[in-house]
N, C-alpha and C positions, 0 to 999 in steps of 0.2 A: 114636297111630296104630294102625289096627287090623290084625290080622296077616295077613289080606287086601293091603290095599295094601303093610305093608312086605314084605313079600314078591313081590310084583306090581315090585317094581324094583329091578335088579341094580345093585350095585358092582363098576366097570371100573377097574382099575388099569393107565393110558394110558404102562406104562413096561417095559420089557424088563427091569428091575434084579435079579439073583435077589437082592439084600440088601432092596430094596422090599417085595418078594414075602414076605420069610419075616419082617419086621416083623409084616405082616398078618396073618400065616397062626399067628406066636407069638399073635394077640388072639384067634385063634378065628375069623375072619372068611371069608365066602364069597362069592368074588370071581371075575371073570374076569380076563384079562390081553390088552389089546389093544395095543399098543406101535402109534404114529401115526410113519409116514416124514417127518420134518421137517428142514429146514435149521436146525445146532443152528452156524452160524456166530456170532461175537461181531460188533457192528454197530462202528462207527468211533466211538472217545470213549463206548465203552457202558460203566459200571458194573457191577459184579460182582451189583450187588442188580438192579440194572435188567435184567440179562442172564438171572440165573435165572429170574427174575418174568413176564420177558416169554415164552424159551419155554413155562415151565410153562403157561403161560393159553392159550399156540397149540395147547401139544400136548393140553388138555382139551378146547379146542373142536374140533379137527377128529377127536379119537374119539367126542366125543358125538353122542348118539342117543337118540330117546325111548323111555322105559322102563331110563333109567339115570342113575345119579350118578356120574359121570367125574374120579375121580385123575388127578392128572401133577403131576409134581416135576422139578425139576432143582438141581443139582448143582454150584460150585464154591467152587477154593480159589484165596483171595485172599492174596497176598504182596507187601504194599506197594503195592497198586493193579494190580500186574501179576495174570491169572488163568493159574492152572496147568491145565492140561490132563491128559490120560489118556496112559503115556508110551507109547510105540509097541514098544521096545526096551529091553534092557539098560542100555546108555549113557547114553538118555534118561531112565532110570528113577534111574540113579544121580546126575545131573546136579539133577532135582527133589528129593531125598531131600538130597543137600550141600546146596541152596538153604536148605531149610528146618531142616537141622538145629541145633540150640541155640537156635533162634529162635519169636517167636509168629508167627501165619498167623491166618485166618478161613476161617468156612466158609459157604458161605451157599446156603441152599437154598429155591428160589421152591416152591410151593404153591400150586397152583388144582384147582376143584373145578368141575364143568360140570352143567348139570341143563336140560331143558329146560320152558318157562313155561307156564300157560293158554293164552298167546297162541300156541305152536307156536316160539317163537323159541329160542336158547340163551340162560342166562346165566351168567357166570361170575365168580367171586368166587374171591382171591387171598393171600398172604400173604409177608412174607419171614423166614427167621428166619436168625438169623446165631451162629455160635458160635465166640470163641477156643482155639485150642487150642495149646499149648505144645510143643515138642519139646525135648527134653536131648540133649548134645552127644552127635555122632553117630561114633568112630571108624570108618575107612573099611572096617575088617571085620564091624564091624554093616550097613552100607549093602549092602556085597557077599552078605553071609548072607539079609538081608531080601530083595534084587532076586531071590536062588535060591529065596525060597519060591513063587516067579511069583503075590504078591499085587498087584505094583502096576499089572499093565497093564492092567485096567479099572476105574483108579481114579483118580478129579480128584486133582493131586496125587502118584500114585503109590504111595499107601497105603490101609490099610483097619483104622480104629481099634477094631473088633471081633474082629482078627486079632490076629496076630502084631506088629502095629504096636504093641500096647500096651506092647512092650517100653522103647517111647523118647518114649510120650505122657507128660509128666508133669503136665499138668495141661488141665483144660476148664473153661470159664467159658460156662456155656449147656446145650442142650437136647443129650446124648448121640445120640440116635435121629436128630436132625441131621445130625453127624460123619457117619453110617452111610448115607445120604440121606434119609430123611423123619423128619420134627418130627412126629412122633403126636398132639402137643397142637394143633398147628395142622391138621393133618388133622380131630381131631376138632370143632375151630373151623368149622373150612368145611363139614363134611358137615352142620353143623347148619344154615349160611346155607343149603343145600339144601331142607331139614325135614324132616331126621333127625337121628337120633340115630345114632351110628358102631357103637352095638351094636345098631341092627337088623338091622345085616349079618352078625351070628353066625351059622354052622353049626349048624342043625337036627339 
């Protein structure tokens, strides 16, 4: 690709996440940030892989726009089929933190990439990636200490395995950059179903 054209189109990152953000921004990448207003409700009998997959691909489609290759990701944690949510309060923070602690969880984070066609249409192409992660047994003074570093209220689950959570991860089976919200390796899978490469979007 000649550096005319990559340069001729931006990468939009269709998500408000400042963990998303500085993923990218650790590659050297230059990007915009457009977050899409979307109903991020779970449907009846939805699946945790069905549920990330699907908003991910809504919220690419309705940021994209021509003269761009449109990120979105989503985000949760699966425990036994049940999905954890982002907790609202202290209480609720500490309620998901006992759930999961001494136990394994998953995580699963949908991936779509949006671009639009010769023909003027959008298309968008998708992924799931899924990672276990383990917690070690949690006494209720670890719980109350983590809830006080105010990492878990905008996090699926109620934690953030890049933080201070690493104190009671004891083990990952899958892609790390997952846990955090975005799989890098699938990101760079999909920006290539675009026809890029994900290091055309380096900073100049």
């Amino acid at each position: 690709m000649s550096d005319r054209s990559r340069h001729a189109t931006r990468l939009v990152l269709a998500s408000g996440s400042p963990r998303r953000r500085t993923l990218l921004l650790d590659l050297g990448l230059d990007f915009d940030v457009r977050p899409p207003d979307v109903d991020e409700s779970v449907a009846p009998d939805e699946s945790g892989t069905a549920y990330v997959e699907r908003l991910a691909r809504t919220k690419a489609a309705v940021a994209s726009a021509p003269g761009q290759v449109t990120l979105a990701a989503d985000t949760t944690v699966d425990l036994d089929g049940h999905l954890l949510g982002k907790p609202t309060d202290a209480d609720e923070a500490r309620e998901l933190l006992t759930r999961l602690a001494g136990r394994s969880h998953q995580v699963h984070t949908g991936v779509a990439v949006a671009w639009w066609t010769p023909a003027e249409t959008t298309a968008v192409a998708s992924e799931v990636t899924t990672t276990e992660v383990t917690f070690s047994a949690m006494p209720d003074r670890w719980i109350d200490w983590y809830v006080g570093t105010n990492e878990p209220y905008d996090k699926a689950g109620g934690y953030g395995v890049q933080g201070a959570a690493g104190l009671f991860v004891t083990r990952l089976d899958g892609s790390p950059t997952n846990v955090i919200g975005l799989p890098l390796d699938a990101v760079a899978r999909l920006v290539g179903r675009a026809g890029h490469d994900l290091l055309d979007f380096l900073r100049r």
